[in-house]
Predicted model as a PDB file, atoms N, CA, C, CB and O in Angstrom, pLDDT in the B-factor column:
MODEL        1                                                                  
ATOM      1  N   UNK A   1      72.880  73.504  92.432  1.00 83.00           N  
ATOM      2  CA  UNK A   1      73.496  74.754  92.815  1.00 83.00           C  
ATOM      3  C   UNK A   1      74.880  74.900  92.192  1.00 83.00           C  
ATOM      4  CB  UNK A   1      73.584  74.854  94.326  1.00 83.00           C  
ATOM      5  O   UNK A   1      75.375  76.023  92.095  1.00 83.00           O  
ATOM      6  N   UNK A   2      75.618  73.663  91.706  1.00 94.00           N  
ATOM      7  CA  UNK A   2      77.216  73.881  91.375  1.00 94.00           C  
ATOM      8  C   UNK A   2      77.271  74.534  90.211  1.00 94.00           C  
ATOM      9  CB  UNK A   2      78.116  72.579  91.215  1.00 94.00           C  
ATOM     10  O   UNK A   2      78.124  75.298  89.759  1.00 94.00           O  
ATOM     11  N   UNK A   3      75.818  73.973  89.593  1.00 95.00           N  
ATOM     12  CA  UNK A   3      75.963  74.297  87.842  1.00 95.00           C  
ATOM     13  C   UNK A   3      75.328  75.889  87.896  1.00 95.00           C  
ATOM     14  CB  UNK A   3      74.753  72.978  86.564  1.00 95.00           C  
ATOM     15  O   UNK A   3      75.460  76.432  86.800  1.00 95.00           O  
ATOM     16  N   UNK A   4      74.959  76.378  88.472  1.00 95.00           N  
ATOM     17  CA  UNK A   4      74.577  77.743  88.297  1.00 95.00           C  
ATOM     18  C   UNK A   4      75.765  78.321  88.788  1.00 95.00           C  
ATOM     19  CB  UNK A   4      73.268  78.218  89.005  1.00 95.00           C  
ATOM     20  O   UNK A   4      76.069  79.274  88.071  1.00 95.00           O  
ATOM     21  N   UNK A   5      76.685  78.119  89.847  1.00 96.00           N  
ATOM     22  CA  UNK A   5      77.878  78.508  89.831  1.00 96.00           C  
ATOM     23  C   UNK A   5      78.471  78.555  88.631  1.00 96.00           C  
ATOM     24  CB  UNK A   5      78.505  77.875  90.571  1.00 96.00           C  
ATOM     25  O   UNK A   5      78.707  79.542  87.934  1.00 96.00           O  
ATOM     26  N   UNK A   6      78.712  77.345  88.424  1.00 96.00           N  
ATOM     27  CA  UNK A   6      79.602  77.268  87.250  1.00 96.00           C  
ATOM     28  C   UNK A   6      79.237  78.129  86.190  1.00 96.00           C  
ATOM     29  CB  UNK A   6      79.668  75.958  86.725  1.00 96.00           C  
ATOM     30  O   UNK A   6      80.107  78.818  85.657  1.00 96.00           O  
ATOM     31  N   UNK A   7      78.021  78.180  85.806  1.00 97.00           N  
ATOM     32  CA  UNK A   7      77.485  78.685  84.903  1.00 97.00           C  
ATOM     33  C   UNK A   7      78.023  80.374  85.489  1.00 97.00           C  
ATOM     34  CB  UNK A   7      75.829  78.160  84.760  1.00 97.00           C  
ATOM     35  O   UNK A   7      79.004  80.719  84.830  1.00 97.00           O  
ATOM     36  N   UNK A   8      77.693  81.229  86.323  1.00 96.00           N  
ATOM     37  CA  UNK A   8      77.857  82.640  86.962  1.00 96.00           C  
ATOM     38  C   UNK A   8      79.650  82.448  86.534  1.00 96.00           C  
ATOM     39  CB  UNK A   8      77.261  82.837  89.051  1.00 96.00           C  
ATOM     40  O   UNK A   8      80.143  83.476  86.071  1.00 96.00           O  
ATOM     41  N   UNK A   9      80.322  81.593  86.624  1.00 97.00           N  
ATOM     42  CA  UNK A   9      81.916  81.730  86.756  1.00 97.00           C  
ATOM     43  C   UNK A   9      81.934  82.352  84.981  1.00 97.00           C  
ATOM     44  CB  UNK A   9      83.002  79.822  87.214  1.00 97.00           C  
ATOM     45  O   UNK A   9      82.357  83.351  84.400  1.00 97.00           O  
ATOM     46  N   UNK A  10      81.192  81.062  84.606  1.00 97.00           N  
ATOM     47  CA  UNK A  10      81.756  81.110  82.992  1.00 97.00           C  
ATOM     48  C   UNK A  10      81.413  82.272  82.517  1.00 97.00           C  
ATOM     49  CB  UNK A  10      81.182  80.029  81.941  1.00 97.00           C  
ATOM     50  O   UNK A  10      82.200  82.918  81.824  1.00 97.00           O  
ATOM     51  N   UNK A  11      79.684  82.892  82.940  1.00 98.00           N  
ATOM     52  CA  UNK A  11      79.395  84.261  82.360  1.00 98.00           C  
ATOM     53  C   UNK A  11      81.035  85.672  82.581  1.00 98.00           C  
ATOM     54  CB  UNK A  11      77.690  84.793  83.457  1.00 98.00           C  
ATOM     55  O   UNK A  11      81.699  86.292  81.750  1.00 98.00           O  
ATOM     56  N   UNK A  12      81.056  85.622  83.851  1.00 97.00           N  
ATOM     57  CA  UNK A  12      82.342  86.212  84.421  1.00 97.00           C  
ATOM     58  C   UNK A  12      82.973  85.916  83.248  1.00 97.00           C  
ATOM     59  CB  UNK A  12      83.036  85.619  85.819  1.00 97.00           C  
ATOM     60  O   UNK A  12      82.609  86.466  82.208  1.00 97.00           O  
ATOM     61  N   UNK A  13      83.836  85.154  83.263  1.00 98.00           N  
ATOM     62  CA  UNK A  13      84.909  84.779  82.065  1.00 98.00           C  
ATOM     63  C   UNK A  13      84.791  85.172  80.830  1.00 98.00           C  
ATOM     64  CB  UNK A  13      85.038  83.498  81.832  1.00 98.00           C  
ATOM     65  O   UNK A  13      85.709  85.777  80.276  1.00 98.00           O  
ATOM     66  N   UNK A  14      83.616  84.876  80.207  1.00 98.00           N  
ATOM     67  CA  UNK A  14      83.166  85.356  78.294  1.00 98.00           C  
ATOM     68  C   UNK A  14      83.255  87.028  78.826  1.00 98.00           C  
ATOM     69  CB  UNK A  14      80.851  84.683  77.383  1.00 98.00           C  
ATOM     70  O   UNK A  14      84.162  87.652  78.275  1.00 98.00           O  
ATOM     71  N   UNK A  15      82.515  87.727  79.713  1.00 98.00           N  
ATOM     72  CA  UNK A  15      82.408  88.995  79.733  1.00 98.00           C  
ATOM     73  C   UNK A  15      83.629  89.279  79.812  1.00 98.00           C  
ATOM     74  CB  UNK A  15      81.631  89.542  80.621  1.00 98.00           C  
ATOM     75  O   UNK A  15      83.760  90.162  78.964  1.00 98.00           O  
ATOM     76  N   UNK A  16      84.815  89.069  80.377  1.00 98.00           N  
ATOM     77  CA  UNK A  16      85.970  89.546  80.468  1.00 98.00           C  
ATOM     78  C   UNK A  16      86.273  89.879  79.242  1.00 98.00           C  
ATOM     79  CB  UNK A  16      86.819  88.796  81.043  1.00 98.00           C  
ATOM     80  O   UNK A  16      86.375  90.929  78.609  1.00 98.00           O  
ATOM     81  N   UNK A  17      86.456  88.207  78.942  1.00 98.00           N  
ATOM     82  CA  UNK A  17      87.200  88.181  77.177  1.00 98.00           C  
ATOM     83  C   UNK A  17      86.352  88.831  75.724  1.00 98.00           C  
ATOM     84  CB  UNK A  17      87.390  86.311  76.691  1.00 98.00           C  
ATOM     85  O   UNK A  17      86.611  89.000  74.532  1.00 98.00           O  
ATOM     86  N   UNK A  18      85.271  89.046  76.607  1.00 98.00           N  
ATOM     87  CA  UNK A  18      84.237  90.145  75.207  1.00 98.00           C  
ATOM     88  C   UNK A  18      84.999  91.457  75.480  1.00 98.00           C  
ATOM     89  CB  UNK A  18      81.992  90.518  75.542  1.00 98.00           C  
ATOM     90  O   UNK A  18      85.558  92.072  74.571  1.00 98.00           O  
ATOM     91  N   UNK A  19      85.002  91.787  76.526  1.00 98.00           N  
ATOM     92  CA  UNK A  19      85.609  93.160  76.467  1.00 98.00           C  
ATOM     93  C   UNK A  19      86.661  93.619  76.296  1.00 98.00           C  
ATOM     94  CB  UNK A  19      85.505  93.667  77.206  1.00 98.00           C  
ATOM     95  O   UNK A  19      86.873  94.814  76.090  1.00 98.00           O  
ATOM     96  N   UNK A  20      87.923  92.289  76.383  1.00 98.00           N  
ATOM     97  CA  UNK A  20      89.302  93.093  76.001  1.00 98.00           C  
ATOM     98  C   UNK A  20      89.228  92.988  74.666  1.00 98.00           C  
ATOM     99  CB  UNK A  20      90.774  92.517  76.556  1.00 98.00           C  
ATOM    100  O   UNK A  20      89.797  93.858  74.006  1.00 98.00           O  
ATOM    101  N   UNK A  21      88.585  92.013  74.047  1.00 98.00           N  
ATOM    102  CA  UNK A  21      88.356  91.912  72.121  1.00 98.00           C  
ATOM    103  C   UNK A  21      87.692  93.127  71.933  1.00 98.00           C  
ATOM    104  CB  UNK A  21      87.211  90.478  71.330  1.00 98.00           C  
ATOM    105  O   UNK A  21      88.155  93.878  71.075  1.00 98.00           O  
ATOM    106  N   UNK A  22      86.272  93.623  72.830  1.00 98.00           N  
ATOM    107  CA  UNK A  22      86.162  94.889  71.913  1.00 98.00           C  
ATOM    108  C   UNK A  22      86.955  96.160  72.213  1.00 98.00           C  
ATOM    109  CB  UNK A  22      84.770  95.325  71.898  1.00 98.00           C  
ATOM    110  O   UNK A  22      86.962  97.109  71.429  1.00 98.00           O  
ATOM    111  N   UNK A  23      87.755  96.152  73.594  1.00 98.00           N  
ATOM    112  CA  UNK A  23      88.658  97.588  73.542  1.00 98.00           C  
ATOM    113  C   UNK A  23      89.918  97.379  72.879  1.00 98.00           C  
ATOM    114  CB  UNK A  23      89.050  98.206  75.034  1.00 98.00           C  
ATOM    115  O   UNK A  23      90.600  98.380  72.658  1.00 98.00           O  
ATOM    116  N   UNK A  24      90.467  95.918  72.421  1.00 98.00           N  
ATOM    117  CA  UNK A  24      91.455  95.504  70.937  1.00 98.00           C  
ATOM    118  C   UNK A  24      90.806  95.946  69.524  1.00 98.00           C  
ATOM    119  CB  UNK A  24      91.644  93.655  70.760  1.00 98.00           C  
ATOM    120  O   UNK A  24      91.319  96.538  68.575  1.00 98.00           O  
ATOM    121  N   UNK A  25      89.545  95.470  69.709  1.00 98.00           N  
ATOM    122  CA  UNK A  25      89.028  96.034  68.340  1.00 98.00           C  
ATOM    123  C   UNK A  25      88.726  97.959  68.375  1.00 98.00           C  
ATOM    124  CB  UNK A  25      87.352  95.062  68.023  1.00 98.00           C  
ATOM    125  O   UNK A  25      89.298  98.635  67.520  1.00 98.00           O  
ATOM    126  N   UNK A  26      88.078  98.444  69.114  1.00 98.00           N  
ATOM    127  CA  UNK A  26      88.493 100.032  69.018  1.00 98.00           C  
ATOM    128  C   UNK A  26      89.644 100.427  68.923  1.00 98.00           C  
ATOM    129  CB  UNK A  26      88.173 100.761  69.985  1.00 98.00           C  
ATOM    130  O   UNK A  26      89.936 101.233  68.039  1.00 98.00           O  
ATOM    131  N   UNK A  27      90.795  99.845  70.018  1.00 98.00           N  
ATOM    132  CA  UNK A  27      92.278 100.675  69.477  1.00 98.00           C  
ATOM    133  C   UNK A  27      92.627 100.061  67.881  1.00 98.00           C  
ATOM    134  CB  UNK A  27      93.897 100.211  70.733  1.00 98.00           C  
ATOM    135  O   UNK A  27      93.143 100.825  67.065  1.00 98.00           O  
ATOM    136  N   UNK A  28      92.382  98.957  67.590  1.00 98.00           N  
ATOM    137  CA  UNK A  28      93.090  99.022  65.811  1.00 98.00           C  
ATOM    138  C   UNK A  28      91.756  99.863  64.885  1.00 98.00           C  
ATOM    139  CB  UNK A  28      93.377  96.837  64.903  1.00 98.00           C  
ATOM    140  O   UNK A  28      91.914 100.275  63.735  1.00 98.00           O  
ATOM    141  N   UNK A  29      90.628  99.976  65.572  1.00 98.00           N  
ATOM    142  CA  UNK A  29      89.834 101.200  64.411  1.00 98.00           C  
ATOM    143  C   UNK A  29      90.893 102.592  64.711  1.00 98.00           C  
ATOM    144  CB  UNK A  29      87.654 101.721  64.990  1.00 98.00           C  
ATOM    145  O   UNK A  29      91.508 103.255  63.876  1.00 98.00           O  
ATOM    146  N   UNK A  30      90.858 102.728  65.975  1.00 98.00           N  
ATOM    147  CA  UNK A  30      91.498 104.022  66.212  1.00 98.00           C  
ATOM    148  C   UNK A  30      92.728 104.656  65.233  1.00 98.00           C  
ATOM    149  CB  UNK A  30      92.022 103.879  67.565  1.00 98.00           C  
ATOM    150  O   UNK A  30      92.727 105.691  64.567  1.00 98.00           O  
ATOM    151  N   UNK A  31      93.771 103.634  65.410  1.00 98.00           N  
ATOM    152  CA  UNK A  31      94.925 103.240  64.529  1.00 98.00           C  
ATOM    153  C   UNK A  31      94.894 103.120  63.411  1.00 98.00           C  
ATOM    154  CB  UNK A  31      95.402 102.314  64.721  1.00 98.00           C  
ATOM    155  O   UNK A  31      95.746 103.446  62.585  1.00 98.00           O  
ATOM    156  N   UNK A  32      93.377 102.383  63.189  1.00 98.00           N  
ATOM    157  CA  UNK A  32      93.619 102.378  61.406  1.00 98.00           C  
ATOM    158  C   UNK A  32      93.209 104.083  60.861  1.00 98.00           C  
ATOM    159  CB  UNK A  32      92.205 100.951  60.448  1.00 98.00           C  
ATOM    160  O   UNK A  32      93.632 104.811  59.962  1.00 98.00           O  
ATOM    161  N   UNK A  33      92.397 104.189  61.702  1.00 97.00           N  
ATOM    162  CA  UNK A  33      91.722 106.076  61.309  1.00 97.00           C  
ATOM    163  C   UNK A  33      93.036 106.947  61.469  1.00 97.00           C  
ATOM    164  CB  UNK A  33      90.253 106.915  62.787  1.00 97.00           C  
ATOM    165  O   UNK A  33      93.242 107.903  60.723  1.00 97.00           O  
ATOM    166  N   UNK A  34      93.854 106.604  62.401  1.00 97.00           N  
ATOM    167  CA  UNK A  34      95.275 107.533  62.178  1.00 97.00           C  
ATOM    168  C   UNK A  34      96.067 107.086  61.280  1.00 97.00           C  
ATOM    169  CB  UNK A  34      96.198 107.661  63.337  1.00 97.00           C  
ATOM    170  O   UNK A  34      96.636 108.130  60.962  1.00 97.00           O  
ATOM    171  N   UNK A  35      96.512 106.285  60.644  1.00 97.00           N  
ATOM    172  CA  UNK A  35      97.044 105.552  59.567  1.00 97.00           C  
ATOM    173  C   UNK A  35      96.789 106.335  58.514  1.00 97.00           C  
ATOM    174  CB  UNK A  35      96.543 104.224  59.391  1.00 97.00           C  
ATOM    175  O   UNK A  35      97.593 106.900  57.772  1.00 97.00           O  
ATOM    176  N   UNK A  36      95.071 106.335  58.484  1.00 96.00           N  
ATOM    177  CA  UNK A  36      94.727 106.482  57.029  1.00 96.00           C  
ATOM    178  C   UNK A  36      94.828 107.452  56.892  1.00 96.00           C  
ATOM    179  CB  UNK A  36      93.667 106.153  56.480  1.00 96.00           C  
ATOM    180  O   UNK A  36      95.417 107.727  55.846  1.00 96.00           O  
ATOM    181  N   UNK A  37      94.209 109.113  58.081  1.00 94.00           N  
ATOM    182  CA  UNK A  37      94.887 110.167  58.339  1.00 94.00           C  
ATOM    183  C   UNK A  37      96.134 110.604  57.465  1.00 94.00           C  
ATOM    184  CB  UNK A  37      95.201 109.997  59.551  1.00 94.00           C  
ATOM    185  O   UNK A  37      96.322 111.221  56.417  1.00 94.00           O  
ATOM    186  N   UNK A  38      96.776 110.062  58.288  1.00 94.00           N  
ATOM    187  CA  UNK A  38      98.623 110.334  58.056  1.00 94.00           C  
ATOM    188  C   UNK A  38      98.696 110.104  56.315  1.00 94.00           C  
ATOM    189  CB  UNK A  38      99.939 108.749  59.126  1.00 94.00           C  
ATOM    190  O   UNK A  38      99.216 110.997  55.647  1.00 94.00           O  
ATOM    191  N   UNK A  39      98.289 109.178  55.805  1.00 94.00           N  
ATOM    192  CA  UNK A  39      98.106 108.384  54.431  1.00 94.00           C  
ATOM    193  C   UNK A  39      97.501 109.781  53.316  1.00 94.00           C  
ATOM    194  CB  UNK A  39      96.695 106.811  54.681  1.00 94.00           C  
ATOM    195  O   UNK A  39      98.001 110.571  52.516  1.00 94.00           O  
ATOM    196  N   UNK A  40      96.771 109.609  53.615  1.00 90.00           N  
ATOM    197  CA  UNK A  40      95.993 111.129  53.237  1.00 90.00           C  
ATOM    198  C   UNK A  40      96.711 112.406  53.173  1.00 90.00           C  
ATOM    199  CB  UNK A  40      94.938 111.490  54.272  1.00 90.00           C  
ATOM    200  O   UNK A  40      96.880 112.934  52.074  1.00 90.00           O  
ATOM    201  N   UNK A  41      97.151 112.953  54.252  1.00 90.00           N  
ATOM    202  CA  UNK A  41      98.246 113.809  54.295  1.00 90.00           C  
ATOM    203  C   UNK A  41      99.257 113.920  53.073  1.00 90.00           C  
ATOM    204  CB  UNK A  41      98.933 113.431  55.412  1.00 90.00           C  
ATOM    205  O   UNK A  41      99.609 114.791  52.277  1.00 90.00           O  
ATOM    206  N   UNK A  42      99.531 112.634  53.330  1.00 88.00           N  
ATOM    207  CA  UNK A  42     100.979 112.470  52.546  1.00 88.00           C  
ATOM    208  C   UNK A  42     100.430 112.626  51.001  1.00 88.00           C  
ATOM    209  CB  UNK A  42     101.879 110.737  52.857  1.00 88.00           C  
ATOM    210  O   UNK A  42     100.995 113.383  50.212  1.00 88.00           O  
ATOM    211  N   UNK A  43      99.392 111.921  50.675  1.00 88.00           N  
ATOM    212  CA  UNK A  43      98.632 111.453  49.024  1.00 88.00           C  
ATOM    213  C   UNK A  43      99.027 113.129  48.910  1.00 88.00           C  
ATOM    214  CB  UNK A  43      96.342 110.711  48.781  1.00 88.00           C  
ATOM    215  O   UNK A  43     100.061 113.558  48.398  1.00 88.00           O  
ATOM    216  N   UNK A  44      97.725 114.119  49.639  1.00 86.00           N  
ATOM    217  CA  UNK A  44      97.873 115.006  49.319  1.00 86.00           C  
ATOM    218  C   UNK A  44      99.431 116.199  48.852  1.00 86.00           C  
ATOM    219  CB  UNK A  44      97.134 115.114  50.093  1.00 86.00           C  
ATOM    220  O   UNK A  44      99.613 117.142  48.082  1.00 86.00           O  
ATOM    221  N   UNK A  45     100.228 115.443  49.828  1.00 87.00           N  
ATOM    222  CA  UNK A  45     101.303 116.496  49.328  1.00 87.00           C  
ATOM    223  C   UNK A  45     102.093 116.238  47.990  1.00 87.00           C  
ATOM    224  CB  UNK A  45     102.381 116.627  50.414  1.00 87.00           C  
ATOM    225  O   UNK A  45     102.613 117.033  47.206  1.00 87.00           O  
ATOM    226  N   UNK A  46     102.007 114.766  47.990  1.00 84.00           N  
ATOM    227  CA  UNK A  46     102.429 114.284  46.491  1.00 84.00           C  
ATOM    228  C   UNK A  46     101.785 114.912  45.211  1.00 84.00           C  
ATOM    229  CB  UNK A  46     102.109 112.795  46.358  1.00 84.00           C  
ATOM    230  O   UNK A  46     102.560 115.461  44.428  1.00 84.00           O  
ATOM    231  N   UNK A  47     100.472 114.890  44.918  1.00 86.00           N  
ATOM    232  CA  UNK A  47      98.979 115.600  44.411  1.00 86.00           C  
ATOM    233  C   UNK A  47     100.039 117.151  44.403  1.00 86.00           C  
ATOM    234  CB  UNK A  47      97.102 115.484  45.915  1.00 86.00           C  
ATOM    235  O   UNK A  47     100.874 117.375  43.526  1.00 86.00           O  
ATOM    236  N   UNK A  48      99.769 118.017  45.503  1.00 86.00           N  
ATOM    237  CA  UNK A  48     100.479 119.444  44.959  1.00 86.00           C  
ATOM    238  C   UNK A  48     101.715 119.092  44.647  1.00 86.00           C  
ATOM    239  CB  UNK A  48     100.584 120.707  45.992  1.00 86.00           C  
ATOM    240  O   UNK A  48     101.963 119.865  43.722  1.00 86.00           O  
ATOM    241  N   UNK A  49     102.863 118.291  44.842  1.00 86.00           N  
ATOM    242  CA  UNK A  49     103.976 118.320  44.488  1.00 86.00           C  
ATOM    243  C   UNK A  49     104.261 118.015  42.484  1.00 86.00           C  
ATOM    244  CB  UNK A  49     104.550 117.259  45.574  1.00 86.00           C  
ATOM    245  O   UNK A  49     105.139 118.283  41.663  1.00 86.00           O  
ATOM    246  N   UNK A  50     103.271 117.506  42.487  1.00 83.00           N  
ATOM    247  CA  UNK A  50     102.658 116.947  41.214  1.00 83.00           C  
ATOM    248  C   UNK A  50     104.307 116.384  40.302  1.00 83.00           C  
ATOM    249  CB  UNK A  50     101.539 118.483  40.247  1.00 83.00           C  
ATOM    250  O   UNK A  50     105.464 116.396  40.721  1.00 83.00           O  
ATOM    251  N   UNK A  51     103.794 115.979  39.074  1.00 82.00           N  
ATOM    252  CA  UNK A  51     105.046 115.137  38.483  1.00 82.00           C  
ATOM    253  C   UNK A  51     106.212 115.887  38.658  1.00 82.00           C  
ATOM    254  CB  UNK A  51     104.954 114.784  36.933  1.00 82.00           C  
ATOM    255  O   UNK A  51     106.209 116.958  39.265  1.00 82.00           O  
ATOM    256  N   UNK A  52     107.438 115.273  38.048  1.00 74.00           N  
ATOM    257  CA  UNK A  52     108.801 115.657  38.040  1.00 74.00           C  
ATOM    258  C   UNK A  52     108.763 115.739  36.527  1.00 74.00           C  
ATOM    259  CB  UNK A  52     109.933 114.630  38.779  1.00 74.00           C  
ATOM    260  O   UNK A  52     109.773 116.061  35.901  1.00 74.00           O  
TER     261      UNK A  52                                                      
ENDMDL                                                                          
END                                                                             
């Protein structure tokens, strides 16, 4: 009976730590998609600003 405890604790535990890694991994997709956004923006205004 201890080891199926143990075992139910540890599941508890990995599930925790799976899920703050994958809502860490969505906010830096999120971030990188606004990054690249913003990145883009900018390419573009350089592009019409065109050479000096």
């Amino acid at each position: 009976m201890k080891i199926e405890e143990s075992l139910e604790a540890l599941d508890g535990v990995v599930k925790y730590h799976a899920d703050r890694l994958s809502r860490f991994g969505d906010e830096l997709d999120r971030q990188a998609a606004e990054y690249e956004a913003l990145d883009d923006g900018v390419t573009g205004q350089l592009k019409e600003a065109g050479p000096r």
